[in-house]
ROBA-123439 format. One record per atom (N, C-alpha, C, O): residue number from 1; residue in one letter; atom name; z, x, y. Coordinates in Angstrom, 3 decimals. Atoms other than C-alpha are relative to their C-alpha. Layout:
  num  residuo  atomo        c3        c1        c2
  NUM        a     CA         Z         X         Y
...
! end
This chain:
  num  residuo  atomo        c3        c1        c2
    1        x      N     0.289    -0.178    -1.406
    1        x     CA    18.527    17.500    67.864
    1        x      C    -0.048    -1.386     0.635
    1        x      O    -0.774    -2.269     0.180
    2        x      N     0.187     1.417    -0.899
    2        x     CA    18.974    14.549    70.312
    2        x      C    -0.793     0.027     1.255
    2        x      O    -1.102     1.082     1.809
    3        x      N     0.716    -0.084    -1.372
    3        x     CA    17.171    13.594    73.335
    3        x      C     0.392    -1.156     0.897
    3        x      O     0.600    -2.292     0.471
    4        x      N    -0.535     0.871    -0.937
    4        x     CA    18.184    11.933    76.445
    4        x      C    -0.859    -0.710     0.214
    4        x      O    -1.858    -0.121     0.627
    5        x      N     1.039     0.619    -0.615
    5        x     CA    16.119     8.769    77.120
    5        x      C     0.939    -1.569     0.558
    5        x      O     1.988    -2.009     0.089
    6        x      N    -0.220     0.483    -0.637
    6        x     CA    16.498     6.201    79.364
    6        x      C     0.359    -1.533    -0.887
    6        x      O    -0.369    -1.795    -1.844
    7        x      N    -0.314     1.119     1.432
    7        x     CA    18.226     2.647    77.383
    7        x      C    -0.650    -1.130     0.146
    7        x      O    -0.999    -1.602     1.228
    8        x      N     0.879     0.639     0.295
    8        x     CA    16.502     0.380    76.102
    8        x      C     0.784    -1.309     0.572
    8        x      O     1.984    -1.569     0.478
    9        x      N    -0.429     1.399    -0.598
    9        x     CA    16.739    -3.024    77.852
    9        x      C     0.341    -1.378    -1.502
    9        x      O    -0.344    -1.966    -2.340
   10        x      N    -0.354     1.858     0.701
   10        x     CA    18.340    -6.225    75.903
   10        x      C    -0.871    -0.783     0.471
   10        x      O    -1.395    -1.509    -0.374
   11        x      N     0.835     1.489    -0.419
   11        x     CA    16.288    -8.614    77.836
   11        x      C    -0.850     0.323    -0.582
   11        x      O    -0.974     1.420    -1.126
   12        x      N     0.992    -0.007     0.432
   12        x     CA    13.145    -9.809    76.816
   12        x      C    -0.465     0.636     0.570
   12        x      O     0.190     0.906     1.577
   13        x      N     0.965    -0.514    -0.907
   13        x     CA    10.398    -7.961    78.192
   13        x      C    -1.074    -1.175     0.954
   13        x      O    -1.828    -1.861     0.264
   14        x      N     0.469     0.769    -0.925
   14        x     CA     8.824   -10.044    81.132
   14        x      C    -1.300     0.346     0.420
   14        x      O    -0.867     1.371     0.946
   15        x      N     1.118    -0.157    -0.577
   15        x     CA     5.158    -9.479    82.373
   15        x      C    -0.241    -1.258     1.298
   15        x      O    -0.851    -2.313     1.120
   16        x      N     0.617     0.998    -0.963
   16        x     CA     4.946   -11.296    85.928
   16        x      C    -1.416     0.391     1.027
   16        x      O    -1.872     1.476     1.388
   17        x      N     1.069    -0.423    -1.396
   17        x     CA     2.213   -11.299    88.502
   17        x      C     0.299     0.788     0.676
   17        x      O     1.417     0.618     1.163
   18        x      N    -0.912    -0.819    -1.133
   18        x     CA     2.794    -8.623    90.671
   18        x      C     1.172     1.324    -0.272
   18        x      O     1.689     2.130     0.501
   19        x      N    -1.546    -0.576     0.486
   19        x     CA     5.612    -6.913    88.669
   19        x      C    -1.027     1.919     0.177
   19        x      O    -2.226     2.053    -0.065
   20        x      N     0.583    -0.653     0.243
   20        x     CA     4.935    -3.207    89.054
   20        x      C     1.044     1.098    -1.120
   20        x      O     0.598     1.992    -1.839
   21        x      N    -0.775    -0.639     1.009
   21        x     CA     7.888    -1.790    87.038
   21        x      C     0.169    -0.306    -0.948
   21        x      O     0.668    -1.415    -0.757
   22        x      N    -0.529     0.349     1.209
   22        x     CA     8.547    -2.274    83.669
   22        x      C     1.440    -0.146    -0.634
   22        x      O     1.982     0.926    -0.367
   23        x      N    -1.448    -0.480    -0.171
   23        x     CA    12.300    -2.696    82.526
   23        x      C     0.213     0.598    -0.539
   23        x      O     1.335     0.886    -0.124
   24        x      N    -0.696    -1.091     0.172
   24        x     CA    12.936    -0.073    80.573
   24        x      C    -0.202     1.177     1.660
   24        x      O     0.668     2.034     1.815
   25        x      N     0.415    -1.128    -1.180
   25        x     CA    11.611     2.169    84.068
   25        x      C     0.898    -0.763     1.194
   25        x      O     0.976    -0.076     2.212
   26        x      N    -0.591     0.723    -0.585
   26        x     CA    13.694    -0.423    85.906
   26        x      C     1.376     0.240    -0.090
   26        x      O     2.023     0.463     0.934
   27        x      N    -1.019    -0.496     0.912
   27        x     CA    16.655     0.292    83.708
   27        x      C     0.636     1.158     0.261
   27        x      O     1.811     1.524     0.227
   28        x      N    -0.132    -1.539    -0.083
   28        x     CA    16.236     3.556    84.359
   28        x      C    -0.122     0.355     1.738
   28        x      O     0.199     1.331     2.416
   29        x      N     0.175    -0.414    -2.073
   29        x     CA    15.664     3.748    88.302
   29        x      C     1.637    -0.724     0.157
   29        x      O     2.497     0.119     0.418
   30        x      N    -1.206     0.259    -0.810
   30        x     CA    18.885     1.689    89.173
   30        x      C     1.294     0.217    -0.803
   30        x      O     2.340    -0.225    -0.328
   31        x      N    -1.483    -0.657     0.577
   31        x     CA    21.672     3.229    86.577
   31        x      C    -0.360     1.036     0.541
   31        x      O     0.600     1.169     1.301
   32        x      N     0.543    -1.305    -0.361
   32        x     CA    19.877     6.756    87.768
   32        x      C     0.615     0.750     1.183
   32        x      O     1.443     0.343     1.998
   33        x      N    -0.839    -0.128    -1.789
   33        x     CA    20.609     9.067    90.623
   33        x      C    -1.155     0.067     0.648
   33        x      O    -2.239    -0.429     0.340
   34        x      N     1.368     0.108    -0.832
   34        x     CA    18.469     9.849    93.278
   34        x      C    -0.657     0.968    -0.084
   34        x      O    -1.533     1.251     0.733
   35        x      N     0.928    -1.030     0.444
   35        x     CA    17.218    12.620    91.629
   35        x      C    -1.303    -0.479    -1.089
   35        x      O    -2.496    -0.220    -1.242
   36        x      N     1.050     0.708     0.903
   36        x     CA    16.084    10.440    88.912
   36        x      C    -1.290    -0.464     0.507
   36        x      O    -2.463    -0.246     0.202
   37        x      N     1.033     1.276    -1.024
   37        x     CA    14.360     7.993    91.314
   37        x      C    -0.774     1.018     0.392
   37        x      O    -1.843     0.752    -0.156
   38        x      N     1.059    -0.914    -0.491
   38        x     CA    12.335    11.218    92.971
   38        x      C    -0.657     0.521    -1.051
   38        x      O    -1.655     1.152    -0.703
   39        x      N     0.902    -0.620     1.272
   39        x     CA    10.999    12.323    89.321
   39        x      C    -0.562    -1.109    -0.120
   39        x      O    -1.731    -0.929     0.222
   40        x      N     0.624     0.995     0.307
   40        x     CA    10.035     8.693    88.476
   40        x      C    -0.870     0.021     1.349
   40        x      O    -2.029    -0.380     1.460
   41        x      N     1.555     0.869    -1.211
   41        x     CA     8.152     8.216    91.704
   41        x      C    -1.185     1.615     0.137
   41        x      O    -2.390     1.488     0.355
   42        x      N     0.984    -0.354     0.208
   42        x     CA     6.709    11.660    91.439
   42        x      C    -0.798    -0.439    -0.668
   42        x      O    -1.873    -0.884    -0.266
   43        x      N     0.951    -0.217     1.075
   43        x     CA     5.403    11.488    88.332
   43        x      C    -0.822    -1.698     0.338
   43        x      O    -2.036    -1.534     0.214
   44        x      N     0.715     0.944    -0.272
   44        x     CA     4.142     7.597    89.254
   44        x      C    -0.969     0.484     1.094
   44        x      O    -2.172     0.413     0.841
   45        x      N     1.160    -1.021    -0.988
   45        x     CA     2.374     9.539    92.411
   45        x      C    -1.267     0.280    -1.264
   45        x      O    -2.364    -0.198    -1.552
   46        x      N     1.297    -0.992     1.146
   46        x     CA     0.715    11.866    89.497
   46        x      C    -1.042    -0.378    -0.543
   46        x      O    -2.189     0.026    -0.731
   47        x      N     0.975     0.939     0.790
   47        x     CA    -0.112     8.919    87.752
   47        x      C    -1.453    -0.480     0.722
   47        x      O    -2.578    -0.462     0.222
   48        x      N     0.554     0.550    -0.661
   48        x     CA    -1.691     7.440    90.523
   48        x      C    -1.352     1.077     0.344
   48        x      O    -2.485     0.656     0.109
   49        x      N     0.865    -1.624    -0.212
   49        x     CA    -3.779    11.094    91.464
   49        x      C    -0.742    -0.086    -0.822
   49        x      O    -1.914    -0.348    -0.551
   50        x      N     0.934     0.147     0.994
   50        x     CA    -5.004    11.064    88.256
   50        x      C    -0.879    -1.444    -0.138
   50        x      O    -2.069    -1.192     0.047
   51        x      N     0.318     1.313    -0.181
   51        x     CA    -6.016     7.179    88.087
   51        x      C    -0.967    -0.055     1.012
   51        x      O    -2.050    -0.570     0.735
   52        x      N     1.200    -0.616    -1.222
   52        x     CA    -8.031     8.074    91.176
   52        x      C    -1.501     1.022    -0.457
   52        x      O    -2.701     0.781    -0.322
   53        x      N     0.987    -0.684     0.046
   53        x     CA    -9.668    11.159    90.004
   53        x      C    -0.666    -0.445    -1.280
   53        x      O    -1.892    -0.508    -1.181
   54        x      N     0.936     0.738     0.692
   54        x     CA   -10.738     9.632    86.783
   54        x      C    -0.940    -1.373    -0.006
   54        x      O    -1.919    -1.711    -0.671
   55        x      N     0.921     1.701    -0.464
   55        x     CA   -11.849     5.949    88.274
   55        x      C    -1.584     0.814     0.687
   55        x      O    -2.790     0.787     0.441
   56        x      N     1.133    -0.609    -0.863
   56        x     CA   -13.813     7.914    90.605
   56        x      C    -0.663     1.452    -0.166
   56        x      O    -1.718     1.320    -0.786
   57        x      N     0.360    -0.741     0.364
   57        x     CA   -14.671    10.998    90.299
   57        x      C    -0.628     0.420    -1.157
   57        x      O    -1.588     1.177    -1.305
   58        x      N     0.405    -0.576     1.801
   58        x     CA   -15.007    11.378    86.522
   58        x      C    -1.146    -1.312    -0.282
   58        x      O    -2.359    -1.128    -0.381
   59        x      N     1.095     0.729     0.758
   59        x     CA   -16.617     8.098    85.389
   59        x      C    -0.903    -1.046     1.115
   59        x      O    -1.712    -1.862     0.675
   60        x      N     0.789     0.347    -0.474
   60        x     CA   -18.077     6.841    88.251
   60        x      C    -1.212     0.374     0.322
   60        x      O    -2.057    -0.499     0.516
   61        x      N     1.254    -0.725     0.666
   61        x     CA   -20.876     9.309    88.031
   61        x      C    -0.874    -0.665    -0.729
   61        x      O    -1.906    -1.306    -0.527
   62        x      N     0.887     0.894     1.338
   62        x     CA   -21.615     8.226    84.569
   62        x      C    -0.257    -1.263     0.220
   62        x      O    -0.980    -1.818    -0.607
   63        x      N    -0.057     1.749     0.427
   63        x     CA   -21.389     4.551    85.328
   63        x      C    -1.190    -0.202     1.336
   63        x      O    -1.768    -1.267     1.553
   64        x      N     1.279     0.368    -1.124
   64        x     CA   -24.012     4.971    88.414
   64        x      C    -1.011     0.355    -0.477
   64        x      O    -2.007    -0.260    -0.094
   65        x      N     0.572    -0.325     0.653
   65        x     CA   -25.836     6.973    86.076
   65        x      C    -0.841     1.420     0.985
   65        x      O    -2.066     1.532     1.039
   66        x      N    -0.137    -0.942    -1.413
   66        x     CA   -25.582    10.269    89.153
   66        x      C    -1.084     0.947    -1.084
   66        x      O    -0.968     1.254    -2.271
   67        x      N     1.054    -1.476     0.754
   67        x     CA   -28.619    12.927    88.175
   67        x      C     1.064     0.580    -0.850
   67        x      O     0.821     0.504    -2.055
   68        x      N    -0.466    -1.659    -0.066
   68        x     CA   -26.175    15.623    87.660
   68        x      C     0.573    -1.061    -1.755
   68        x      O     0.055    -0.877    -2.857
   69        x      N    -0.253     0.352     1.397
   69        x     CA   -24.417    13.378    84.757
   69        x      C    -0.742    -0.279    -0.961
   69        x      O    -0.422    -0.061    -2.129
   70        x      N     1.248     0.700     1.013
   70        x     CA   -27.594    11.834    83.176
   70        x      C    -0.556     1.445    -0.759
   70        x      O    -0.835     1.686    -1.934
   71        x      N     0.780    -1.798     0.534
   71        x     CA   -28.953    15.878    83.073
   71        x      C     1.163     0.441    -0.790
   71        x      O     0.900     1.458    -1.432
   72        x      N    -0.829    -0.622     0.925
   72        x     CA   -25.730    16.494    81.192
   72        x      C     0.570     0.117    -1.014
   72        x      O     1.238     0.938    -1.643
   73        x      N    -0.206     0.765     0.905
   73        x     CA   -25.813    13.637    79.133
   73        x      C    -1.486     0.449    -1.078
   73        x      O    -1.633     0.232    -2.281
   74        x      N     1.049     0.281     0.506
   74        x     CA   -29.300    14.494    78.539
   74        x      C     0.227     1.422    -1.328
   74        x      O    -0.002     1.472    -2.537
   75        x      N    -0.099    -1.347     0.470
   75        x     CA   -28.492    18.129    77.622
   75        x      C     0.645     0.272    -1.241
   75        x      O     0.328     1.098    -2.097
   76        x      N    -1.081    -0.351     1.537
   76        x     CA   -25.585    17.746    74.869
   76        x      C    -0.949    -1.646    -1.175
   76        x      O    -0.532    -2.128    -2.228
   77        x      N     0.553     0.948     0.598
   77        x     CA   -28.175    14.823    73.777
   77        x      C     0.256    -1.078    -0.318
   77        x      O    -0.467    -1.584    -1.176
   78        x      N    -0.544     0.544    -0.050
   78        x     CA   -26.026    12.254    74.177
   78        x      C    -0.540    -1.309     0.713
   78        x      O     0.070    -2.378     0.680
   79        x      N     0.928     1.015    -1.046
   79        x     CA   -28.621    10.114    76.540
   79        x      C     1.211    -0.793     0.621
   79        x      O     2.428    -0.610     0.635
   80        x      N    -1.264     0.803    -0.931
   80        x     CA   -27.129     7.406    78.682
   80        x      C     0.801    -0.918    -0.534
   80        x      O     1.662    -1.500     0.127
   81        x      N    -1.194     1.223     0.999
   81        x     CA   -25.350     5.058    75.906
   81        x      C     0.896     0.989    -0.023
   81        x      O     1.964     0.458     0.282
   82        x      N    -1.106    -0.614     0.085
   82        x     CA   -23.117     8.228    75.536
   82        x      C     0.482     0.255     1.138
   82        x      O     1.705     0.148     1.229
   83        x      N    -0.538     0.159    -1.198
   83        x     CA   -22.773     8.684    78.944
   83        x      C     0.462    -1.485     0.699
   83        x      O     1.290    -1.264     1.583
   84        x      N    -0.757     0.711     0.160
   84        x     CA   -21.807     5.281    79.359
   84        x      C     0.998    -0.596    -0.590
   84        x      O     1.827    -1.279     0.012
   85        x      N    -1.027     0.287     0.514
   85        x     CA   -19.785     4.614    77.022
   85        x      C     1.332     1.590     0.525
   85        x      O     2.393     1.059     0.855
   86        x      N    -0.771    -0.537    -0.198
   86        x     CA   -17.603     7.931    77.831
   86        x      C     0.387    -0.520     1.391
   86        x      O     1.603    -0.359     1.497
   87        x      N    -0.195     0.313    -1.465
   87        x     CA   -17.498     6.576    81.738
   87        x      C     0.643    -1.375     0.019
   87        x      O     1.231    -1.719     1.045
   88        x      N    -0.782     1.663     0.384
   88        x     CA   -16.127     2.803    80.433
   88        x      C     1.202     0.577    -0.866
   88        x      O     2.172    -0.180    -0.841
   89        x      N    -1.176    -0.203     0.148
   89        x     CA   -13.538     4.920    78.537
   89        x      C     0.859     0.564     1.290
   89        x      O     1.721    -0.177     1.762
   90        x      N    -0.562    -0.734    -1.251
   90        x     CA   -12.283     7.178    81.501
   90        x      C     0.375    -1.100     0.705
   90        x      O     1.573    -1.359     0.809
   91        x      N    -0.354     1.063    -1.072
   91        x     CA   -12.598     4.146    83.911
   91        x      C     1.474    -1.031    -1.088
   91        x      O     2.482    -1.403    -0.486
   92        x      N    -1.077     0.924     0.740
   92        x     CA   -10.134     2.039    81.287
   92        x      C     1.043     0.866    -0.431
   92        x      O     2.085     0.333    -0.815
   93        x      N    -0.967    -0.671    -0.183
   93        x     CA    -8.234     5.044    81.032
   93        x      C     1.040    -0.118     1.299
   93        x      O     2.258    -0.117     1.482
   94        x      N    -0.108    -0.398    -1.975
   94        x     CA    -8.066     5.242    84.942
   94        x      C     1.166    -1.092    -0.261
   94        x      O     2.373    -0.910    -0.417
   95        x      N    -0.573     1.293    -0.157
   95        x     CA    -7.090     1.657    84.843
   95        x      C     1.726    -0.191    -0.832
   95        x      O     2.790    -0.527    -0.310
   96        x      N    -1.276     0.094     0.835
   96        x     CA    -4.335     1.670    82.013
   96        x      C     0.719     1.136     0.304
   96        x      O     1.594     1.217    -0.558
   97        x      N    -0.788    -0.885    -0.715
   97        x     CA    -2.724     4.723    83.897
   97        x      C     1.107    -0.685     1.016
   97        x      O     2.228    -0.308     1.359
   98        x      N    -1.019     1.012    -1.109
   98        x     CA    -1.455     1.752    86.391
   98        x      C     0.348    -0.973    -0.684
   98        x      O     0.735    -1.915     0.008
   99        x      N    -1.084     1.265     0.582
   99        x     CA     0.003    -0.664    83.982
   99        x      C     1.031     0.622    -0.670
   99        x      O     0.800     1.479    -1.523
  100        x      N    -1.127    -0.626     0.847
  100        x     CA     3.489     0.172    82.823
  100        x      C    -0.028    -0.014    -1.188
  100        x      O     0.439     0.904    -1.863
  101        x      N    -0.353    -0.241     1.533
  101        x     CA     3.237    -0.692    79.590
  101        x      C    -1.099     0.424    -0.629
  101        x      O    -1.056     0.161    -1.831
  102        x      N     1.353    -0.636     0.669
  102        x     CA    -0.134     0.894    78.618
  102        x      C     0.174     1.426     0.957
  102        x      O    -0.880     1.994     1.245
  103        x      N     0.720    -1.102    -0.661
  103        x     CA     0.265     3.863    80.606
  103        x      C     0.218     1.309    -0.754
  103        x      O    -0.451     2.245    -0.315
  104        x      N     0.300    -0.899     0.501
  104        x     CA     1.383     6.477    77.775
  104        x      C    -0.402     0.097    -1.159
  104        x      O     0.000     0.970    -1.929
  105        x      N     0.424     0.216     0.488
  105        x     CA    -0.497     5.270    75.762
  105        x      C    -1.846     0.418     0.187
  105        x      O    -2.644     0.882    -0.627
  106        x      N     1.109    -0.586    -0.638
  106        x     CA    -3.617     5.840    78.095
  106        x      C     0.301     1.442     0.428
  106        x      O    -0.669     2.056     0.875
  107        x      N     0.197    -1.296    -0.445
  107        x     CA    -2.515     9.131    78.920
  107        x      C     0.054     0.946    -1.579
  107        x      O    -0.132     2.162    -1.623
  108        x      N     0.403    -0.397     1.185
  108        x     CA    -2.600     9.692    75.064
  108        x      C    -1.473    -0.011    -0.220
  108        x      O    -1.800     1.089    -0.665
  109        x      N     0.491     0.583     0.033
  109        x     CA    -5.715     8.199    74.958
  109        x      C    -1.014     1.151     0.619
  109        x      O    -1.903     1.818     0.089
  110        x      N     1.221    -1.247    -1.059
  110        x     CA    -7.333    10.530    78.248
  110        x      C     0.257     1.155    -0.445
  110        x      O    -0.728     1.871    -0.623
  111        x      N     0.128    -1.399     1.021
  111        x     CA    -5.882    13.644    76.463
  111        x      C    -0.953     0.179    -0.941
  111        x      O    -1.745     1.111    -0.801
  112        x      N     1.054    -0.016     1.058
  112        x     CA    -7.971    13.006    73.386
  112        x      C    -1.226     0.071     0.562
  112        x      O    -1.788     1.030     0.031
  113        x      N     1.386     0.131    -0.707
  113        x     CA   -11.191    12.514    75.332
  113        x      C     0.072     1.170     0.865
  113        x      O    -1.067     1.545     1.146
  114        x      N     0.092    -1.137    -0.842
  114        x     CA   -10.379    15.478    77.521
  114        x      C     0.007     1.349    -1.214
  114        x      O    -0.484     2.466    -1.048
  115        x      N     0.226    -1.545     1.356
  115        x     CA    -9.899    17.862    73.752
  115        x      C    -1.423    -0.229     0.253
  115        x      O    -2.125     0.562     0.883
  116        x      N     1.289    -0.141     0.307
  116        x     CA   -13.048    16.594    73.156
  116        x      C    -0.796     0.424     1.336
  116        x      O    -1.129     1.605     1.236
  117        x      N     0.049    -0.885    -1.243
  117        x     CA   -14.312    17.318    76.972
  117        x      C    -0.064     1.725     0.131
  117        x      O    -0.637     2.484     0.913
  118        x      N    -0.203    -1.634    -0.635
  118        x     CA   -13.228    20.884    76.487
  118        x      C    -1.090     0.369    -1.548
  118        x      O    -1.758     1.403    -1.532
  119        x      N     0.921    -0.565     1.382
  119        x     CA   -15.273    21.278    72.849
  119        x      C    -1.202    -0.296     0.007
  119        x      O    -1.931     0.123    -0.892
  120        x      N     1.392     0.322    -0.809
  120        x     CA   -18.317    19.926    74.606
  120        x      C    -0.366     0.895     1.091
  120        x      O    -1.483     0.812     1.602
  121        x      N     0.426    -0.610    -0.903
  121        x     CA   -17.925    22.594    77.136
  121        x      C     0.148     1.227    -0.505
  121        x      O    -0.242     2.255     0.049
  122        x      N     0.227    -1.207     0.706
  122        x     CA   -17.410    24.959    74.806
  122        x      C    -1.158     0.725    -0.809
  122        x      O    -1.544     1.879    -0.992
  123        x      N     1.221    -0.110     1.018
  123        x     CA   -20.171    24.402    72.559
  123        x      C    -1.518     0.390     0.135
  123        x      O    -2.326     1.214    -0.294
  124        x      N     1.020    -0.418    -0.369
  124        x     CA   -22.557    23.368    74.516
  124        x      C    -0.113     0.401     1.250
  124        x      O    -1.176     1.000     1.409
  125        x      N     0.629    -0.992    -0.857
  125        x     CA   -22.465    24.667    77.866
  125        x      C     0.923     1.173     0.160
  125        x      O     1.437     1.596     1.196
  126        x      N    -0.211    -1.772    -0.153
  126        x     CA   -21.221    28.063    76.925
  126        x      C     1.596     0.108     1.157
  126        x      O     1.693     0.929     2.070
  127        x      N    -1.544     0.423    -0.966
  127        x     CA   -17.202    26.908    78.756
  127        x      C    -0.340     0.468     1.297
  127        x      O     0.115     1.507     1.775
  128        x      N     0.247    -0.164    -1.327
  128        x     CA   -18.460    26.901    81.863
  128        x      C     0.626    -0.675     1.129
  128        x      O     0.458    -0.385     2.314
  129        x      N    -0.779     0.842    -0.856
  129        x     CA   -16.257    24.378    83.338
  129        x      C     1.025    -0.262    -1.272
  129        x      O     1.772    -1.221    -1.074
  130        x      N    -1.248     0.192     0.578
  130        x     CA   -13.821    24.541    80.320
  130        x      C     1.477    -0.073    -0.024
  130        x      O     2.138    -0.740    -0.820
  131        x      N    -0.932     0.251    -0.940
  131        x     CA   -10.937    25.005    82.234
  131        x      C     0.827    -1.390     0.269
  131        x      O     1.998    -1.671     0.015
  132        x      N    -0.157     1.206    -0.533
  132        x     CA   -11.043    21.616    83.671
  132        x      C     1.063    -1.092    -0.918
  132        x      O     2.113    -1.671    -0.639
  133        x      N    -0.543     1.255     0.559
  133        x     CA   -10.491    19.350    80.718
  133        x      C     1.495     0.312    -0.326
  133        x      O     2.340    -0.581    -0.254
  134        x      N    -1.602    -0.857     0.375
  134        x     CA    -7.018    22.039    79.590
  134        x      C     1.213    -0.448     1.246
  134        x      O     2.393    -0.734     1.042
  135        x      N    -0.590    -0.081    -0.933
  135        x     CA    -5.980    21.726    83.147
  135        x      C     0.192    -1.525     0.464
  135        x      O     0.876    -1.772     1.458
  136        x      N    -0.546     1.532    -0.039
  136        x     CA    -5.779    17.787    83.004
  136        x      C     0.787    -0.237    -1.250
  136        x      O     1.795    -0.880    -0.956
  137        x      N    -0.813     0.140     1.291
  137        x     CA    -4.237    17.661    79.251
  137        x      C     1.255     0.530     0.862
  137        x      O     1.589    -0.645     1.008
  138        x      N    -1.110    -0.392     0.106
  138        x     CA    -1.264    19.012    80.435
  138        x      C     0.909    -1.120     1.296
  138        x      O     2.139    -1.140     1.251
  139        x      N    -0.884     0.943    -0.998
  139        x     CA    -0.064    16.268    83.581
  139        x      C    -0.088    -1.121    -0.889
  139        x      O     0.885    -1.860    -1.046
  140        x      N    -0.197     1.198     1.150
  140        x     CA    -1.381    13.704    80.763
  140        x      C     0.787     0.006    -1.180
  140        x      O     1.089    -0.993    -1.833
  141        x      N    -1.082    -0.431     0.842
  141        x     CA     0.748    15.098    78.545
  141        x      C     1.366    -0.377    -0.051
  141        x      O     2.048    -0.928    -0.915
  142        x      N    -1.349     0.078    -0.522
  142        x     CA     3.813    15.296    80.740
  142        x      C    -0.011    -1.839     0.275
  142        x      O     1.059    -2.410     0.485
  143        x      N    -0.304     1.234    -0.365
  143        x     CA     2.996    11.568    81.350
  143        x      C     0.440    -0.672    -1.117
  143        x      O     1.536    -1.234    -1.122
  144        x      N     0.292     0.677     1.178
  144        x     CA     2.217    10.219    77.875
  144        x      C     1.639     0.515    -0.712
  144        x      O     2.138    -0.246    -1.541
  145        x      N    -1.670    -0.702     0.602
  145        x     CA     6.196    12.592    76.901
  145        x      C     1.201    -1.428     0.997
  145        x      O     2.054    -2.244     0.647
  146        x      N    -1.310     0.998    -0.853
  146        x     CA     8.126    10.547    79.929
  146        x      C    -0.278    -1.335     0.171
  146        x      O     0.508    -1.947     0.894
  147        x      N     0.007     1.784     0.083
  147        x     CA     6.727     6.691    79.431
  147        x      C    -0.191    -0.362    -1.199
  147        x      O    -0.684    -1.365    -1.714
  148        x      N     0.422     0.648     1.592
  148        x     CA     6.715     6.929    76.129
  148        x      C     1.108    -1.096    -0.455
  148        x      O     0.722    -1.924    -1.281
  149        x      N    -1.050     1.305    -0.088
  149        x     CA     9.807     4.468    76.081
  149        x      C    -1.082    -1.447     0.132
  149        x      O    -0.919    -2.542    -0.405
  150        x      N     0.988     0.985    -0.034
  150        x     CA     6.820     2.406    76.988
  150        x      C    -1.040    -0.823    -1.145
  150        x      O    -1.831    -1.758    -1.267
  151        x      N     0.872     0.372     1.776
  151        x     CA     5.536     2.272    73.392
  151        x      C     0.283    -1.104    -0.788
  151        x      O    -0.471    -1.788    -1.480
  152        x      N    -0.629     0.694     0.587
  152        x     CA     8.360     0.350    72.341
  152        x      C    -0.665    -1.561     0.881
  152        x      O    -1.317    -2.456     0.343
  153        x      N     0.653     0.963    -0.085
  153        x     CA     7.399    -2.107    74.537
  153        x      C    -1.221    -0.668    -0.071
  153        x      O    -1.392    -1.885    -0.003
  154        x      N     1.634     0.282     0.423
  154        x     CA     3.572    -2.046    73.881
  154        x      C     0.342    -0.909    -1.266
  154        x      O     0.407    -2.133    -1.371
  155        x      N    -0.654     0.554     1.792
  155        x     CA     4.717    -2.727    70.120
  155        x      C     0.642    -1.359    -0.204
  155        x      O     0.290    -2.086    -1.133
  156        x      N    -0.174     1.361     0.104
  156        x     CA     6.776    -5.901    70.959
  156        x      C    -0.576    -0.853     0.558
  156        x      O    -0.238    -2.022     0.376
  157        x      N     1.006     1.225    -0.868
  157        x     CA     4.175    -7.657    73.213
  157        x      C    -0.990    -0.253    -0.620
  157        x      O    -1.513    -1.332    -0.343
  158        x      N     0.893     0.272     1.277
  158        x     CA     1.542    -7.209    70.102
  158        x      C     0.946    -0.683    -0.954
  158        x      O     0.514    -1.684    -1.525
  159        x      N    -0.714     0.788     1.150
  159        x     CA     4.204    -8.353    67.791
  159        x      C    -0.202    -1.426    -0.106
  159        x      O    -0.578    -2.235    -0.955
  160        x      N    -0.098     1.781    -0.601
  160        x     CA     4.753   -11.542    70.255
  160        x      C    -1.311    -0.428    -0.291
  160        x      O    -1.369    -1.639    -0.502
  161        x      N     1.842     0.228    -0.349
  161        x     CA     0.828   -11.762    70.255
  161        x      C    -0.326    -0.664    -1.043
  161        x      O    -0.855    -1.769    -0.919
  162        x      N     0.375    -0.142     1.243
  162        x     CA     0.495   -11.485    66.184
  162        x      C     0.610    -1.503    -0.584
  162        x      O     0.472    -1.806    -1.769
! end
């Protein structure tokens, strides 16, 4: 079985100030058509949606330390070191959602923390908002499937590093 993915750049990989594309996504926007270009900028939208609702919404709660999270942290017994530390992952999720070359890597990353999310709402509050974490796995999913070209370059900028 083959799969169509976008080709891998010859050049080095470049990290400048400012840069917001990566070149394989670069690569891939200007050989592309303009159908391409409207899936890449959705799904960068998506990215961005999500990157939002987890900066804010999700772990800024925990990281103010909001009643409603502390009572929820308190409840699965987790006190506020677990509620902070899950609110410094989310937020560095959030964050590595907007760098090209960490971003399906972080949307690997917020999947895993969202299984666990849904087996915490299963367990202990009886899936009462279980829903939620299923119904984000699946745009992190679709992200972490279409930048995964992005891996390759994660992999040679640790290489360069090592």
């Amino acid at each position: 079985m083959s799969e169509t993915t976008a080709p891998v750049p010859t050049t080095p990989l470049t990290l400048t100030a400012g840069s917001d594309v990566s070149t394989t996504d670069a690569t891939a926007t200007r050989s592309g058509s303009a159908r391409a270009r409207r899936a890449w900028i959705a799904l960068r939208a998506l990215q961005v949606v999500l990157a939002l609702f987890f900066g804010f919404a999700s772990a800024l709660p925990k990281l103010i330390a909001h009643p409603s999270a502390a009572e929820s942290f308190d409840r699965m017994g987790w006190g506020s070191a677990g509620m902070y530390t899950i609110g410094l992952l989310e937020l560095a999720g959030a964050v590595a959602l907007l760098i090209p070359v960490l971003q399906s890597v972080a949307a690997m990353a917020l999947s895993a923390l969202m299984v666990g999310a849904f087996v915490v709402q299963v367990t202990v509050f009886d899936g009462q908002y279980a829903a939620t974490p299923v119904i984000l796995i699946v745009p992190l999913t679709l992200i972490a499937w279409a930048r995964r070209g992005h891996n390759a370059d994660l992999l040679r900028l640790v290489r360069r590093q090592a």
